[in-house]
N, C-alpha and C positions, 0 to 999 in steps of 0.2 A: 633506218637501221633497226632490224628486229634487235629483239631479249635476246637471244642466241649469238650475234653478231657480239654486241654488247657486253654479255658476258665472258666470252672467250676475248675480246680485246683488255677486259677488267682482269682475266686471269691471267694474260699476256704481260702486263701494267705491273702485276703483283711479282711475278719470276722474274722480271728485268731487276726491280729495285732489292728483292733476296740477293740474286745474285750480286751486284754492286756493293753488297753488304759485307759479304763475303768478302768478295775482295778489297773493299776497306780494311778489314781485320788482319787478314790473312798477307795482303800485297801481292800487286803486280809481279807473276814471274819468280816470286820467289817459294819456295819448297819448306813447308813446316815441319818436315818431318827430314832428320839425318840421319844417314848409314853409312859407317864404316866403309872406305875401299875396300875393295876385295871380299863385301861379304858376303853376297849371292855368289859369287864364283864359288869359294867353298863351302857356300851351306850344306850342299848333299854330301858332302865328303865329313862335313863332322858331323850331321844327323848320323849316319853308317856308322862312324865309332861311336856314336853313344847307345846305339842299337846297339852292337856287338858289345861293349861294355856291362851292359845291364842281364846279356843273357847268362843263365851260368854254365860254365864250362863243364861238359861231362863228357866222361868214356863213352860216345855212341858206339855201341855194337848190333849189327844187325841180330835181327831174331829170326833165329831159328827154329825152323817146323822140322818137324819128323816127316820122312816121306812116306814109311811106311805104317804109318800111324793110322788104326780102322777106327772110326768113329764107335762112340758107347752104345751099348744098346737101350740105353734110354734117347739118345740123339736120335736113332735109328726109328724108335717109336714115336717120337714127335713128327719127325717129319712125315710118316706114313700117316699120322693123325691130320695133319696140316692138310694134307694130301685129300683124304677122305672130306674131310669138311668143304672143302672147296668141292667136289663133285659134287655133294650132296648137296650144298648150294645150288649148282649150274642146273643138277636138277629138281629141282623143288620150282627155280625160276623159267625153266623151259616147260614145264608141266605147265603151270600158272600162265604163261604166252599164248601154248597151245591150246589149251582145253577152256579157255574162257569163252564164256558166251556172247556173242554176239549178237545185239538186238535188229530185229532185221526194220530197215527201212525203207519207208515209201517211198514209191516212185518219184525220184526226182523231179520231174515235170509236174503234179498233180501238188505236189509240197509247194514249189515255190508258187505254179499259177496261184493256189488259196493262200499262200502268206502273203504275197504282191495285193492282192484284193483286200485282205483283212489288213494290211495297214494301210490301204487309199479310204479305203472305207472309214475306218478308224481316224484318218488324218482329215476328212472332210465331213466328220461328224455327222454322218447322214447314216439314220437309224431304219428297221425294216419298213416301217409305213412308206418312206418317203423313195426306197426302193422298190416298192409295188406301186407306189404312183407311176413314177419316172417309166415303169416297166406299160404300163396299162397304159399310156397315152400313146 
């Protein structure tokens, strides 16, 4: 029997005799805790009256807008302001997209064949002398 076996049979051992415990205390089949007949039936019916109870009672009237009510002319200058800003955002950010420079880069092929080489080279520790031997023989 490995540790593993062994210990999950110990930990098996330990929740048998908890639970036994339990039911010592507590008893076979019998329920420690007592409610009322009837009283989940009407729990949500008198949760509802102690909600409505506690709210206070007011004359709800709806509210009323004017229809033909024209906005201030400071309202009018905000939003034209709101307005302006956002473009002059979009463009300052579309400028910035456009006009950045791009560094141009080497040839795909020629980059990676000399970065594959310089790190085989690099990973087999082998310095220029021992590349003009290797090359000379």
């Amino acid at each position: 029997m490995t540790n593993e076996e062994a210990y999950m049979q110990q930990q098996d051992a330990d929740i048998r005799q908890q639970e036994a415990f339990i039911r010592q205390q507590i008893g076979q089949g019998k329920q420690p805790f007592l409610v009322p007949d009837g009283y989940f039936e009407q729990l949500a019916q008198r949760v509802m009256q102690r909600i409505d109870d506690s709210m206070p009672q007011a004359d709800m009237q709806p509210l009323q807008v004017a229809a033909d009510r024209q906005p201030s002319r400071r309202t009018a200058w905000h939003t034209w302001l709101y307005a302006a800003a956002c473009a002059v955002v979009l463009l300052v950010m579309s400028a910035t997209l456009l006009f950045r420079q791009q560094p141009e880069a080497a040839p795909l092929e020629a980059q990676s064949e000399s970065t594959y080489m310089d790190e085989a080279v690099d990973y087999a520790m082998i310095d220029n002398n021992e590349i003009y031997a290797c090359l000379s023989e």
